[in-house]
Phi, psi and omega in degrees: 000117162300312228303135193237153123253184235185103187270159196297334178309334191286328187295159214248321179110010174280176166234149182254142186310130182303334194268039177245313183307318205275000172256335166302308203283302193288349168279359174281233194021338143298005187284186189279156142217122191296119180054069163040040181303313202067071212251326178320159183183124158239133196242133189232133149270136174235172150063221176325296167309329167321282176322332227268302181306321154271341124342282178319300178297338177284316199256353150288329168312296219273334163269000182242016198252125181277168186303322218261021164227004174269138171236108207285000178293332208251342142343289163335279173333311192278315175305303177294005192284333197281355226257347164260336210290182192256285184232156174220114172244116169296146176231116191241148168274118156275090184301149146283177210235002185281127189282004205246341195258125173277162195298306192298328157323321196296312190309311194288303163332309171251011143294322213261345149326294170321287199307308186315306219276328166306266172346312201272322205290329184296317189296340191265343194072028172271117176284136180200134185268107185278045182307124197237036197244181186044251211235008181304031191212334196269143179306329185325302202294322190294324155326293183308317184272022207001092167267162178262162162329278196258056154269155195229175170221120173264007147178164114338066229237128167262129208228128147181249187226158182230143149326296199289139193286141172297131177297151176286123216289128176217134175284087192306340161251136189288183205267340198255348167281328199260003184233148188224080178302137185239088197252000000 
């Protein structure tokens, strides 16, 4: 398996096709999820609303930042994310109203979402950033997408094309440290 990520700066500024996205979206909507919550939800910018968004993700940082924790590199950064890239799909947990399915289920359901959409995008040669930086965690942002409280938003996924062959994949632990057989 290659699937690498590929941070938007790396990206070249082709744009993908919507109905590519919209095929990316229908192999999340396969992920596993416990007693059908379906709990995943995604909100995708294109064309215009990318820049828009990140506009937008730039000048939240800067208002929710104490002075002596603001950084304009990273100010920068958030601003510029839109400027190769295709698309950008916010990815979120829609808590359920079942008291029997736990939050972390919820969580997990729309992470394994998140990877089909890694996993397909790779398989397409599409470059993608699963991102959890700038204001993805801080209440500012579940207010901008007027999330209720216990919706969560797990990441941020920047998605377009790159010049550049994915760098090569490496595990700081070996695969055989991480497995413990019960034989």
């Amino acid at each position: 398996m290659n699937r690498r990520s590929c941070k938007p700066a790396l990206m070249n500024g082709k744009k993908i096709d919507d109905l590519i996205v919209q095929q990316l979206l229908e192999l999340a909507d396969w992920a596993p999820t416990h007693a059908h919550t379906e709990p995943w939800r995604f909100i995708v910018f294109a064309n215009d609303k990318v820049q828009q968004f990140c506009k937008d993700h730039a000048e939240l940082y800067k208002a929710n930042t104490t002075a002596e924790k603001f950084e304009t590199s990273k100010y920068e950064k958030l601003l510029h994310n839109a400027d190769n890239c295709s698309h950008i799909i916010v990815a979120y947990m829609k808590r359920g109203t079942n008291p029997k399915i736990t939050v972390t289920e919820e969580i997990c359901s729309t992470a394994a979402a998140i990877q089909n959409i890694l996993l397909a995008a790779s398989t397409l040669n599409i470059a993608v950033l699963w991102s959890t930086g700038g204001l993805t965690y801080h209440p500012a942002m579940k207010f901008y997408f007027n999330l209720n409280n216990e919706d969560h938003i797990l990441g941020l996924i920047y998605l377009g094309y790159s010049d550049n062959a994915p760098k090569e994949g490496k595990r700081v632990t070996a695969l055989k440290e991480k497995i413990g057989w019960k034989k």
